[in-house]
Backbone bond lengths (Angstrom), bond angles and torsions (degrees), N, CA, C in turn:
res aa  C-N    CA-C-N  psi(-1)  N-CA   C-N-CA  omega(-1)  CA-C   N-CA-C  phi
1 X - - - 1.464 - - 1.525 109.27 -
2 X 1.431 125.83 139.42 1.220 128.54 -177.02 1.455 100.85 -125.52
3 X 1.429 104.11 117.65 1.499 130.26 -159.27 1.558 89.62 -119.11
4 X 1.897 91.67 122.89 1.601 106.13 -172.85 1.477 95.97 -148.16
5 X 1.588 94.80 -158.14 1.569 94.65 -179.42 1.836 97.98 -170.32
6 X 1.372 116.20 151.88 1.478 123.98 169.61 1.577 105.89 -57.46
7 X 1.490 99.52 116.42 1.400 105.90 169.18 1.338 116.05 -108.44
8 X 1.872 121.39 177.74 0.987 113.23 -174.00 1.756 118.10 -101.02
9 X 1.317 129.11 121.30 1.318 134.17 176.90 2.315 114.00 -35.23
10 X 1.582 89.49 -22.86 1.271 95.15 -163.79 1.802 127.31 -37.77
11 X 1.296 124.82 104.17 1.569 104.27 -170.78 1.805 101.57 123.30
12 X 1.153 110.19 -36.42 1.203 138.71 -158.16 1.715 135.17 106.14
13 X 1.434 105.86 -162.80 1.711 112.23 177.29 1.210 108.27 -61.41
14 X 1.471 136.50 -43.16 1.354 118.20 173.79 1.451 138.63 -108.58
15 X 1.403 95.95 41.85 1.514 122.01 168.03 2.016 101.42 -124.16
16 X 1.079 125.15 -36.80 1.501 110.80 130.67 1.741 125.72 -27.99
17 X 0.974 114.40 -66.07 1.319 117.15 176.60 1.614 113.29 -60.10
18 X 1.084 145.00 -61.16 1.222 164.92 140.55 1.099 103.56 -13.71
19 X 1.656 138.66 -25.51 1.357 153.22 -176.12 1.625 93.30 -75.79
20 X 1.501 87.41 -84.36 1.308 117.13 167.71 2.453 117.31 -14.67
21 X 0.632 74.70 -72.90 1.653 100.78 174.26 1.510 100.69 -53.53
22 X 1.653 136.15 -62.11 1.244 124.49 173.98 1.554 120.20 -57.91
23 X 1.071 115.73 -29.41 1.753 127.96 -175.67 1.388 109.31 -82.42
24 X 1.566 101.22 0.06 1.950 104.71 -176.52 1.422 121.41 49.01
25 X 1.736 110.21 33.73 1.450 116.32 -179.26 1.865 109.14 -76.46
26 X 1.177 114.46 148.68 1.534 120.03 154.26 1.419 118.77 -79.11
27 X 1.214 107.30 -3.85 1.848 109.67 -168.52 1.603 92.36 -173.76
28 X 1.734 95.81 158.78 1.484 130.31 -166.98 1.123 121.70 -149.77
29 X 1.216 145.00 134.25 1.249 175.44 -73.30 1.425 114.84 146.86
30 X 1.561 118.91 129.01 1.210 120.81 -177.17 1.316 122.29 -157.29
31 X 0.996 129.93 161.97 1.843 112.40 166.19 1.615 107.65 -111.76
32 X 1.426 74.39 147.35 2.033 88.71 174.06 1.530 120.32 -62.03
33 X 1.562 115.65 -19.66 1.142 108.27 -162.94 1.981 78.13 -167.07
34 X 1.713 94.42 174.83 1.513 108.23 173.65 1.548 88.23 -49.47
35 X 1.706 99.49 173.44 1.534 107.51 -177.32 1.348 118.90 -114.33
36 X 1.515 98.43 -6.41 1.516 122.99 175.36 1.510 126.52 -124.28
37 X 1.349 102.00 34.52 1.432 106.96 -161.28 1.440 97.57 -138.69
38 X 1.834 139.54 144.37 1.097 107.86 167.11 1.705 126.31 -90.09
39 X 1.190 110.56 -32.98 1.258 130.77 148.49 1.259 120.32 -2.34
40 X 1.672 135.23 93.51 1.430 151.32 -130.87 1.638 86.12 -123.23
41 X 1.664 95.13 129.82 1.689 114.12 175.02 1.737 88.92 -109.66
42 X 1.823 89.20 164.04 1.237 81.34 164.74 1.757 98.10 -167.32
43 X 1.551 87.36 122.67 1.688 104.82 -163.97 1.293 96.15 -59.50
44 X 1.844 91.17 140.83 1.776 112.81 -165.04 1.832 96.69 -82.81
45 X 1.476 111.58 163.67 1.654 120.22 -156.24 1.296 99.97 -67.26
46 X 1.530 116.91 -39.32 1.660 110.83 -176.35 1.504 110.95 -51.03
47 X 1.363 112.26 -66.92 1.282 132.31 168.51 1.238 102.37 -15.91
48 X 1.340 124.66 -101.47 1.666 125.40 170.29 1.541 115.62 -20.14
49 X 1.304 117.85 -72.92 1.276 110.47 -173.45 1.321 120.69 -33.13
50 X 2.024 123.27 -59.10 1.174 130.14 157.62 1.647 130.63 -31.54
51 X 1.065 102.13 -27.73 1.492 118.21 -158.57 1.823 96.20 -101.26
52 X 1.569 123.00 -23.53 1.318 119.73 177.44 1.815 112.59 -96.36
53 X 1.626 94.94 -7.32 1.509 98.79 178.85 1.489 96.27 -97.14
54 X 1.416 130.67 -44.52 1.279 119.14 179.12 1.843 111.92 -62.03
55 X 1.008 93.55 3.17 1.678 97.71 177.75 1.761 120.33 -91.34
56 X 1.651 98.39 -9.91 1.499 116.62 -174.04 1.239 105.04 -78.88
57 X 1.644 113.20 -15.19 1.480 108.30 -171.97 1.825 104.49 -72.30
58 X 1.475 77.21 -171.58 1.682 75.30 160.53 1.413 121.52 -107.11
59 X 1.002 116.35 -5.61 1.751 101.79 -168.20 1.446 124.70 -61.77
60 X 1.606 103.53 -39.89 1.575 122.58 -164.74 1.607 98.48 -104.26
61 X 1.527 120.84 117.10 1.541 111.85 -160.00 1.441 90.21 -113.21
62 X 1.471 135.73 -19.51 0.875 148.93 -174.48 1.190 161.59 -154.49
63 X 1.996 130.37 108.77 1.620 106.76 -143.48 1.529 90.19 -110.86
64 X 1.449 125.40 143.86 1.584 118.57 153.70 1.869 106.56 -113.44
65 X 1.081 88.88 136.51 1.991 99.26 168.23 1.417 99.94 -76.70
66 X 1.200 111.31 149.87 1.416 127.73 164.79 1.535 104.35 -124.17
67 X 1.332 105.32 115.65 1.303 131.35 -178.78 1.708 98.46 -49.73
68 X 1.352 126.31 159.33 1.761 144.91 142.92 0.937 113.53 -6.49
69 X 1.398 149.39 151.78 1.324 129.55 139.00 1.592 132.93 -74.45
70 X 1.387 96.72 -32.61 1.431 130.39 178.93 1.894 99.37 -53.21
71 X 1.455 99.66 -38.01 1.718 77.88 174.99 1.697 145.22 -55.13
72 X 1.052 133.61 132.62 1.859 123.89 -166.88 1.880 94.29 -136.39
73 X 1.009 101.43 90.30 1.400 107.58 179.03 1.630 103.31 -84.30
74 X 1.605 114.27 18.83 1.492 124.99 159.36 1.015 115.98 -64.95
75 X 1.525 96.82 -69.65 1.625 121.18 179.86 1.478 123.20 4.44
76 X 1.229 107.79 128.23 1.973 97.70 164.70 1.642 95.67 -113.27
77 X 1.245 121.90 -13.55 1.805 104.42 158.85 1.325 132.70 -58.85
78 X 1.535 101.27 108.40 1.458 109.20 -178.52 1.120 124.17 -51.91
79 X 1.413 114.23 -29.04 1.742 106.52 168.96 1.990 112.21 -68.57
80 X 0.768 101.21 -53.66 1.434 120.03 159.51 1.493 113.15 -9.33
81 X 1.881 88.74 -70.99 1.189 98.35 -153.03 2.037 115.08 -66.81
82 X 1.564 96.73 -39.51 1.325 128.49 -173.13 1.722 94.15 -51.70
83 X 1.262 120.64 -48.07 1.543 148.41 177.53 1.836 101.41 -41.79
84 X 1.175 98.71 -78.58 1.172 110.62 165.98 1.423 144.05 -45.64
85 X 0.870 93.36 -27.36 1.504 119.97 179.78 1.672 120.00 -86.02
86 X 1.743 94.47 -59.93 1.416 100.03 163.52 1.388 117.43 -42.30
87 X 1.579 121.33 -56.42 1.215 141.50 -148.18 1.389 103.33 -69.67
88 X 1.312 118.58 -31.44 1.835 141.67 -165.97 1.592 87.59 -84.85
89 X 1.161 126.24 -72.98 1.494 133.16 -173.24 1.281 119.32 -22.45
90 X 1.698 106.36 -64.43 1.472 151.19 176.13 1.751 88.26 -52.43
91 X 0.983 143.47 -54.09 1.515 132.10 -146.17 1.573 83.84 -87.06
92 X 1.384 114.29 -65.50 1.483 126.89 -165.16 1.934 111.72 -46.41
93 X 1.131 103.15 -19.17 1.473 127.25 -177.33 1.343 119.52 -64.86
94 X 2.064 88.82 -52.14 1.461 109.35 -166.78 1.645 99.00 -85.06
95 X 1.294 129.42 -28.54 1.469 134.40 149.88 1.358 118.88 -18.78
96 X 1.640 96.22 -74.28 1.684 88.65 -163.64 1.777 90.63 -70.37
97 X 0.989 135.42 -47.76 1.357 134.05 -177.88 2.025 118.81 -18.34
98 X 1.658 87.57 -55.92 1.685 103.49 179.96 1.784 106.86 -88.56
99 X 1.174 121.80 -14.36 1.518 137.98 170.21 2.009 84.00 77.99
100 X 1.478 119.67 53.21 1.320 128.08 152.88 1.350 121.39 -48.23
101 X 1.727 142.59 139.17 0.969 151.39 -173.46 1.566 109.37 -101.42
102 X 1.306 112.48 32.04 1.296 145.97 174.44 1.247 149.02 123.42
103 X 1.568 125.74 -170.16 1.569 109.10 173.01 1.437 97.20 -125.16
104 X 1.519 128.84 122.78 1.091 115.64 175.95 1.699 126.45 -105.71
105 X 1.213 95.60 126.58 1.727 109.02 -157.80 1.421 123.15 -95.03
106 X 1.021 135.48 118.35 1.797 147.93 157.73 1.442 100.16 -34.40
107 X 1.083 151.55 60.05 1.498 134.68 163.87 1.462 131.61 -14.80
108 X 1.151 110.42 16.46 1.453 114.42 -173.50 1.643 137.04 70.43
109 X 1.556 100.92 -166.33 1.861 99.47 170.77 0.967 106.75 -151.10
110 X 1.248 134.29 154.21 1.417 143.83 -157.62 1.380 108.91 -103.08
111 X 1.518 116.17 9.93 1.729 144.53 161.27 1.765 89.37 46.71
112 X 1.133 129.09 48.85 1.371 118.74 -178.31 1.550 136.67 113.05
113 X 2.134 91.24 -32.71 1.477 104.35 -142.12 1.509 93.04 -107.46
114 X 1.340 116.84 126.47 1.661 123.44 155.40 1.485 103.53 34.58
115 X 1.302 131.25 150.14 1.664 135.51 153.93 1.297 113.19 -92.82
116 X 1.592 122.23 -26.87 1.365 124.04 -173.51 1.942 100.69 -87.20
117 X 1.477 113.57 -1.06 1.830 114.65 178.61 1.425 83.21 -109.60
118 X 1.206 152.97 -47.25 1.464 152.19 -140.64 1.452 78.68 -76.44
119 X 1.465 122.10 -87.10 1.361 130.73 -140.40 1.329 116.77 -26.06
120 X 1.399 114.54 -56.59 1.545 136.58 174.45 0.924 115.71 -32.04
121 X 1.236 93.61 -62.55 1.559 99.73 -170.14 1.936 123.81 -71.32
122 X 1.247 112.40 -29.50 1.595 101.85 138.44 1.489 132.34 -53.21
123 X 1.142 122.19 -51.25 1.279 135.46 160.98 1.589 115.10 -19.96
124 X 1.716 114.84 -66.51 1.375 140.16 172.17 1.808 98.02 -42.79
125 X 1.472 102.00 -60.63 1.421 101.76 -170.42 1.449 137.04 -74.07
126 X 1.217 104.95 -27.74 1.351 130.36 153.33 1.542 116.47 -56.20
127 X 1.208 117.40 -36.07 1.566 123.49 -174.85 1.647 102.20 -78.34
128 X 1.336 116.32 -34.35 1.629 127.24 -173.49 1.512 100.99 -72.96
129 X 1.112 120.64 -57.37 1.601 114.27 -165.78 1.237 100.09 -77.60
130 X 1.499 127.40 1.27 1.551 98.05 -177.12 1.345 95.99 -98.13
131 X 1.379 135.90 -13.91 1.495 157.38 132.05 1.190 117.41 -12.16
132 X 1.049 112.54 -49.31 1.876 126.67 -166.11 1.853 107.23 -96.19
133 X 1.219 89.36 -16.78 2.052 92.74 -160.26 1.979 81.31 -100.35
134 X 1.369 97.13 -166.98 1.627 121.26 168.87 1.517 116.02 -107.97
135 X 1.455 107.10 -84.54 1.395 112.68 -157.20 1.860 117.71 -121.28
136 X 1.464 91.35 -4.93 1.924 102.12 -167.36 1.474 110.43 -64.73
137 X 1.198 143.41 148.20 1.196 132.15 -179.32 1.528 89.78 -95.33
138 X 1.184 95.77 150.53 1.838 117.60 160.58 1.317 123.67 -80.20
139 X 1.530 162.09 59.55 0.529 153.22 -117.55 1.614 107.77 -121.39
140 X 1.597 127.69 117.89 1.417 132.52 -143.69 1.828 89.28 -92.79
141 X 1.235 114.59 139.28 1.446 118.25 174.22 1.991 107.58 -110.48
142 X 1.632 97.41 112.79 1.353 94.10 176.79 2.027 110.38 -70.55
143 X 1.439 90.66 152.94 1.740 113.22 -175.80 1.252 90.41 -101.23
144 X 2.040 77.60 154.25 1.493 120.47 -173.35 1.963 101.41 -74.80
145 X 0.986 100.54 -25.33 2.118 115.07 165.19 1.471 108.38 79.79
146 X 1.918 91.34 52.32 1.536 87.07 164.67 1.633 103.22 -131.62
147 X 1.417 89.92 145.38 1.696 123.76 -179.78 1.668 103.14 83.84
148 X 0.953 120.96 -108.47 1.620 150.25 -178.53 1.232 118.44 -75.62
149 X 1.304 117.76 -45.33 1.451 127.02 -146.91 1.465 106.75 -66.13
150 X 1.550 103.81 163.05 1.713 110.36 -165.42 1.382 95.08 -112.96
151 X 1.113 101.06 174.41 1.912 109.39 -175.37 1.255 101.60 88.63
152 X 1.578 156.67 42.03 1.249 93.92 173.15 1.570 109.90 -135.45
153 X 1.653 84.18 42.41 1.811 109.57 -172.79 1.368 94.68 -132.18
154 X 1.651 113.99 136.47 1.336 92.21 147.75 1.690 147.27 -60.89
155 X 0.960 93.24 -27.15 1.703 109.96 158.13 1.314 136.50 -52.71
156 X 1.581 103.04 -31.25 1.561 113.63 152.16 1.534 125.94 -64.83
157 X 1.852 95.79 -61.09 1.427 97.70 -177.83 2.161 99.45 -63.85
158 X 0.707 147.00 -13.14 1.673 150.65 176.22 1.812 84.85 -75.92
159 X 0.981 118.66 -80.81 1.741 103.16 -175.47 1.509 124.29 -43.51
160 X 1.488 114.63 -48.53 1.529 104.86 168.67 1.533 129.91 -68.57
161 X 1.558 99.90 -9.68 1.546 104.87 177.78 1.893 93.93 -89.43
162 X 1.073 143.68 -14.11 1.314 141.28 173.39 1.625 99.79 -88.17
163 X 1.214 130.91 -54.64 1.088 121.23 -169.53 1.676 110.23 -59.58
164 X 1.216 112.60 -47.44 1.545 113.00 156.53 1.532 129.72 -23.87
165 X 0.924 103.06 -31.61 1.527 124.36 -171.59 1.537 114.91 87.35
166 X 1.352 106.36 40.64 1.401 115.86 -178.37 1.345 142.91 29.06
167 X 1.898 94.56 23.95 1.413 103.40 152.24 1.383 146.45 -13.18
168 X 1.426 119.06 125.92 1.496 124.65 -165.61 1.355 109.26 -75.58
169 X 1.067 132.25 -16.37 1.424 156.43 174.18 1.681 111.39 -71.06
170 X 1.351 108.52 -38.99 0.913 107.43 173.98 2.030 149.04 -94.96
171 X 1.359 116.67 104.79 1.283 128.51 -154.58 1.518 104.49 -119.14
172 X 1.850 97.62 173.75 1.371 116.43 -163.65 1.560 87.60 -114.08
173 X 1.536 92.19 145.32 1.719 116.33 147.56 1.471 105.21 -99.97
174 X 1.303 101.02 136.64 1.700 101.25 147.68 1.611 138.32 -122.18
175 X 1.077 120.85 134.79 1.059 122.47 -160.44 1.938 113.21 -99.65
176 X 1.086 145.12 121.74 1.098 153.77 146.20 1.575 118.75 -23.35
177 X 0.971 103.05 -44.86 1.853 98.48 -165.40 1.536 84.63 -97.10
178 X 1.047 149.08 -30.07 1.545 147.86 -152.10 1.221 108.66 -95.78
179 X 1.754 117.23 -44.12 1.546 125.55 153.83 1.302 105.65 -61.14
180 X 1.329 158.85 -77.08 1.037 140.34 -169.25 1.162 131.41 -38.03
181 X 1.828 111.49 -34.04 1.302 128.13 -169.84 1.674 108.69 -79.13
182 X 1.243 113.74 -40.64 1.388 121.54 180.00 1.587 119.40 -73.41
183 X 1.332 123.83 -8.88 1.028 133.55 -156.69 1.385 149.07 122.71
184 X 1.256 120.51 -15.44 1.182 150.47 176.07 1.914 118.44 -63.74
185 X 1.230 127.70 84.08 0.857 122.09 164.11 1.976 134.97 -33.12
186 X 0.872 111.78 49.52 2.085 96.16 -176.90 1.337 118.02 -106.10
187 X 1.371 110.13 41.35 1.226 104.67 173.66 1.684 118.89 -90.63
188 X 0.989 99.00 23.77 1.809 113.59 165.54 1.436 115.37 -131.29
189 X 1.423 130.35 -179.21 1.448 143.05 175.03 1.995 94.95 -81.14
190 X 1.550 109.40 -44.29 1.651 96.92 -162.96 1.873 87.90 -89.57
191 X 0.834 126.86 -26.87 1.273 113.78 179.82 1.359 124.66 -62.49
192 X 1.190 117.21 -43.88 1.597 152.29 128.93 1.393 90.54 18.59
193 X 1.736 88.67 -102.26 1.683 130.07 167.43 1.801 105.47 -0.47
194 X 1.120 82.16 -76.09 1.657 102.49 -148.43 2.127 106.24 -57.03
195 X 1.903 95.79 -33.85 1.439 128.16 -179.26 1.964 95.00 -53.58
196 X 1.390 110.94 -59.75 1.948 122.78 -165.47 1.256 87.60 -71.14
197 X 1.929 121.85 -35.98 1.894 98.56 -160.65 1.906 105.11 -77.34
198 X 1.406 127.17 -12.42 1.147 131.70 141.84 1.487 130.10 -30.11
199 X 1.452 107.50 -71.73 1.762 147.19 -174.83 1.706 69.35 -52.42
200 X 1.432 127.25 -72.13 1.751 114.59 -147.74 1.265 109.93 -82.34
201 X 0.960 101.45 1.58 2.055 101.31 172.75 1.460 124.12 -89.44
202 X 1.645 96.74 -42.80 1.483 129.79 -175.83 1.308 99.83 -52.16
203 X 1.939 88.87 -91.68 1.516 108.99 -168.36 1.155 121.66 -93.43
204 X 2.030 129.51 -15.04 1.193 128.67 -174.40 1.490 110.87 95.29
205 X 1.211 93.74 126.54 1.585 105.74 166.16 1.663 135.95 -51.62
206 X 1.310 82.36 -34.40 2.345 98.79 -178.73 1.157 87.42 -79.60
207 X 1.803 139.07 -34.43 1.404 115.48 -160.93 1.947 96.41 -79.02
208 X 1.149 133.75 -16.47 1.593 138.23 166.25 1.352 107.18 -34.77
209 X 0.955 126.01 67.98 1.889 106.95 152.72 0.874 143.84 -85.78
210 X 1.376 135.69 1.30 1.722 133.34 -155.25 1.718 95.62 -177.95
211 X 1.095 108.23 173.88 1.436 121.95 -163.93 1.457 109.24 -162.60
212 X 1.290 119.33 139.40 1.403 96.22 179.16 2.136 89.73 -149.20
213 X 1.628 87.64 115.38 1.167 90.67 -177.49 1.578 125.50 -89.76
214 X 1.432 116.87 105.89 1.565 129.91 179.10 1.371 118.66 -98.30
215 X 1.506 132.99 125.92 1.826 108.96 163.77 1.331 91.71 -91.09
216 X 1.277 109.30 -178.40 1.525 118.49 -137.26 2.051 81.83 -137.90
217 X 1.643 99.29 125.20 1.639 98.07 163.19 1.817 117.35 -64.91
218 X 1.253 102.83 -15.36 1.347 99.80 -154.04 1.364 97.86 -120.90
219 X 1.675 120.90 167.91 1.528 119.72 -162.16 1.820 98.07 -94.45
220 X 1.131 94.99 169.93 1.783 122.49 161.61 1.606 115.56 -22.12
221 X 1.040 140.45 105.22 1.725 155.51 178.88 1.859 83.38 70.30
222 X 1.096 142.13 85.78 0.782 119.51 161.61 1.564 104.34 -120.06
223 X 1.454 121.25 -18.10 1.518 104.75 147.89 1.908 90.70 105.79
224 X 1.558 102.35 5.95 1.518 83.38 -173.86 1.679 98.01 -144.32
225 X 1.690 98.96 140.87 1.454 107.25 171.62 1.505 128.22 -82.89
226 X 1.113 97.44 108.83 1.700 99.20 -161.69 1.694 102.38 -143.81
227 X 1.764 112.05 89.82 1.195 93.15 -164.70 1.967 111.43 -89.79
228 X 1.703 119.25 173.20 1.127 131.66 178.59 1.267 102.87 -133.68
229 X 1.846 108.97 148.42 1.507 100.81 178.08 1.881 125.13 -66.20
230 X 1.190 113.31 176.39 1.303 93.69 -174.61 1.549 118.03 -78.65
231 X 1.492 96.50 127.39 1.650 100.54 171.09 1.496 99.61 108.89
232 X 1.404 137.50 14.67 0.988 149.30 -163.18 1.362 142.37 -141.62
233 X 1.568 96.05 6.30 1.414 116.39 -155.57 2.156 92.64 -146.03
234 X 1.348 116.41 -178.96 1.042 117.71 -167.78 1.912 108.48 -82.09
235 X 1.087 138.31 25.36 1.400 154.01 121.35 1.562 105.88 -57.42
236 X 1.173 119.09 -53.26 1.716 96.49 179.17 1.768 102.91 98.11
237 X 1.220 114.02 164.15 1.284 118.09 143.12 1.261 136.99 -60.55
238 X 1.645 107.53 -45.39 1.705 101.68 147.23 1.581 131.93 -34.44
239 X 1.497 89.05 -79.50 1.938 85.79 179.24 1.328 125.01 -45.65
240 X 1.642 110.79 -26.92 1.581 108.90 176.53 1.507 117.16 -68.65
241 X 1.520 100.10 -36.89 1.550 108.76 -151.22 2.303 77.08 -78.73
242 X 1.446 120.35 -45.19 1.371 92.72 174.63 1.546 138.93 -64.25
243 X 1.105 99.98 -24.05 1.511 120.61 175.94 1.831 106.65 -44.88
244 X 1.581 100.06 -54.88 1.303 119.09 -172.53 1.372 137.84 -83.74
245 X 1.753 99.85 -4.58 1.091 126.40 177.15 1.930 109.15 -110.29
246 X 1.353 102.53 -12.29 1.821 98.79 -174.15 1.359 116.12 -46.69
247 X 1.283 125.71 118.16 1.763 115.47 -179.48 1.237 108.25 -51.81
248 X 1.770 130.32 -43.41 1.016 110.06 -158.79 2.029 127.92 -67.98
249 X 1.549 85.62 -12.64 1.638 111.28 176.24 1.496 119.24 -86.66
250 X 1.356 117.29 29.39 1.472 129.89 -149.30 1.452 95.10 -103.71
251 X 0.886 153.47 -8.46 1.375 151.42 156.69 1.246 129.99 -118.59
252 X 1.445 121.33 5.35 1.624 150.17 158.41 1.703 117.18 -55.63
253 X 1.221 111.43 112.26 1.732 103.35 156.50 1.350 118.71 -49.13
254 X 1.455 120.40 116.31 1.661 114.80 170.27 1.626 110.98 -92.60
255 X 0.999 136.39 116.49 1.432 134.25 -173.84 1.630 117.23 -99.38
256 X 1.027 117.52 94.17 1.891 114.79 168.98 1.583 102.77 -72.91
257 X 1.159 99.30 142.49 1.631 116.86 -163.75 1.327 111.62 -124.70
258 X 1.554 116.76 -19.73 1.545 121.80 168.35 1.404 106.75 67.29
259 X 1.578 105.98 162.37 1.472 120.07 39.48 1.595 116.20 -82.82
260 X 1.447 121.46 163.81 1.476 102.33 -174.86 1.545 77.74 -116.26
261 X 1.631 78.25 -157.38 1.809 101.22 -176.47 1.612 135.71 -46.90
262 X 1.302 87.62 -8.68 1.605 104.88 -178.69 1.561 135.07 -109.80
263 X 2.159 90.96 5.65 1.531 130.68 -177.45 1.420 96.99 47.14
264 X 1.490 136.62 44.78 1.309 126.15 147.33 2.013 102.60 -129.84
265 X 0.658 114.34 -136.46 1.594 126.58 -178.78 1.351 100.92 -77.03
266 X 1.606 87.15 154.06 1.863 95.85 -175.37 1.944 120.52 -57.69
267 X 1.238 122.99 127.49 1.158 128.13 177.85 1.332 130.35 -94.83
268 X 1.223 132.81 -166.74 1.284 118.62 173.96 1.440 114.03 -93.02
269 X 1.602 98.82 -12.68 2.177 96.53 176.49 1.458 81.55 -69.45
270 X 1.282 152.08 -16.55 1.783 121.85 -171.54 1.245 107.57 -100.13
271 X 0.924 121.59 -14.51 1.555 119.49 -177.40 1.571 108.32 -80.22
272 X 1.539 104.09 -39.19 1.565 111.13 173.81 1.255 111.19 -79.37
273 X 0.970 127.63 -15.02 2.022 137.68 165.48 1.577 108.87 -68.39
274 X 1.549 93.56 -49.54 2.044 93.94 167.40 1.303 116.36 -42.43
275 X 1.283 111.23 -71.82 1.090 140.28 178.53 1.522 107.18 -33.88
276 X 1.051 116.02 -78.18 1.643 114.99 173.91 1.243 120.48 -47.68
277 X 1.395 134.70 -34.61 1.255 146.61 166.21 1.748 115.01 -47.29
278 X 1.548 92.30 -58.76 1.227 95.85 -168.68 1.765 115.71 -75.05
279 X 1.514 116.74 -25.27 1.769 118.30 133.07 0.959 132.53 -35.43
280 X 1.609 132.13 -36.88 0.843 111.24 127.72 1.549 161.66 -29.54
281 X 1.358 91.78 -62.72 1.753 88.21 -179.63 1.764 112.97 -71.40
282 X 1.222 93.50 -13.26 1.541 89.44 177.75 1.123 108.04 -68.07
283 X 1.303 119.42 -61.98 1.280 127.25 -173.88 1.928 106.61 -59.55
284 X 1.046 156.96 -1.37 1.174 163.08 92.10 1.391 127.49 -14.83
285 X 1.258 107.70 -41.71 1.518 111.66 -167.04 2.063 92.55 -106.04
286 X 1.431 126.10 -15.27 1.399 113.65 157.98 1.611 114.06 -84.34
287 X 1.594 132.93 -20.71 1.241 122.78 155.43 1.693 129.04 -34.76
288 X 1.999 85.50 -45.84 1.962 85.60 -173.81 1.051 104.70 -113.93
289 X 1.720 118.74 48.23 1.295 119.83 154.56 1.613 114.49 67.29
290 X 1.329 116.04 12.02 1.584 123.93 171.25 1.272 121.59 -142.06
């Protein structure tokens, strides 16, 4: 498991990395651009170059982009949509560019309208940028399942990965505080269990890429994104320490995204809190013989 955390682009790609490296992460997370802005940066060649040689080392095994938020590949507004689209392209771009282990995407909201007219129309858009890019995987991020928003079944994200045309390129993040929030019981190792033997029926195990570990301020279906550092929030130290220990997530980047313990961006007390957590569950999960 490669236990990382969202760092900050600030300075550029290899002061990201350099982030990365003080927090003793195995993996990194970043955005291509502000996350609330539409307005597309685009890291200058030195920058990159540095940033793909500091990648030869060993410390940092792994970067994923996290797409805009602002994107809604729901949308039937054509300004919107064009918006969105660009913005998706542009990330997936800067992917293969940094040789990223994906782009991880908000699936949108159906702003009101039908789920059986919404769906498609991600589908459509999702099919275009993987068109426009090379090699980055897309990687669908299930929701916390409030208002509109899509994802927050596996059965959804399994329909938009078909409507896509079930691109090989195309994969899931999962998120901790967002599964919990929507409904998802894992605040145990067998509960856990039972949550992925779903995930591998549904959507498949190869489509799993990324992980992004959040505790959650708020309780079980509660429908709201509200993240806590790990071990601190209504997951518990249990649910974290299982989360972090699941075999089947054993070669997955897990990403904490914060705020952590220090109510600003993830630090190195959280990464070393992961870390201990997830000693935990090991050491738990070799007691009962699994």
């Amino acid at each position: 498991m490669l236990i990382g955390a969202h760092v900050s682009t600030a300075g550029g790609l290899a002061q990201a990395h350099e982030r990365g490296v003080e927090r003793g992460c195995d993996a990194i997370q970043v955005f291509n651009q502000s996350p609330r802005q539409w307005r597309p940066t685009r890291w200058k060649p030195d920058d990159v170059a540095e940033f793909l040689e500091l990648m030869k080392g060993e410390a940092i095994k792994s970067v994923t982009i996290h797409a805009v938020y602002l994107i809604n590949p729901a949308t039937k507004d054509r300004e919107m949509r064009r918006k969105s689209a660009d913005s998706l392209i542009h990330a997936l771009r800067m992917g293969d560019e940094i040789r990223a282990d994906g782009v991880v995407l908000h699936p949108g909201s159906t702003v009101g309208e039908p789920h059986d007219e919404a769906l498609p129309r991600v589908g459509e858009m999702l099919r275009h940028a993987l068109s426009e890019s090379d090699s980055c995987r897309l990687l669908l991020e299930d929701t916390a399942g409030a208002g509109n928003t899509l994802g927050r079944s596996f059965e959804e994200l399994r329909e938009l990965i078909d409507l896509a045309g079930g691109d090989k390129r195309i994969g899931v993040c999962l998120d901790s505080c967002h599964m919990l929030a929507s409904g998802f019981d894992i605040r145990s190792a067998d509960k856990l269990a039972g949550v992925v033997d779903d995930c591998a029926k549904v959507v498949g195990m190869r489509r799993l890429r990324c992980l992004h570990l959040n505790d959650s301020q708020t309780p079980l279906g509660s429908n709201r994104d509200r993240h806590a550092p790990p071990g601190d929030g209504e997951l518990g130290p249990r649910g974290c320490a299982a989360f972090l220990s699941e075999p089947r997530f054993e070669k997955l980047p897990v990403l904490f995204e914060g705020p952590g313990v220090e109510g600003k961006a993830p630090a190195k007390a959280d990464i070393d809190k992961m870390r201990k957590l997830r000693a935990n569950g090991m050491r738990a999960r070799k007691r009962r013989g699994g």
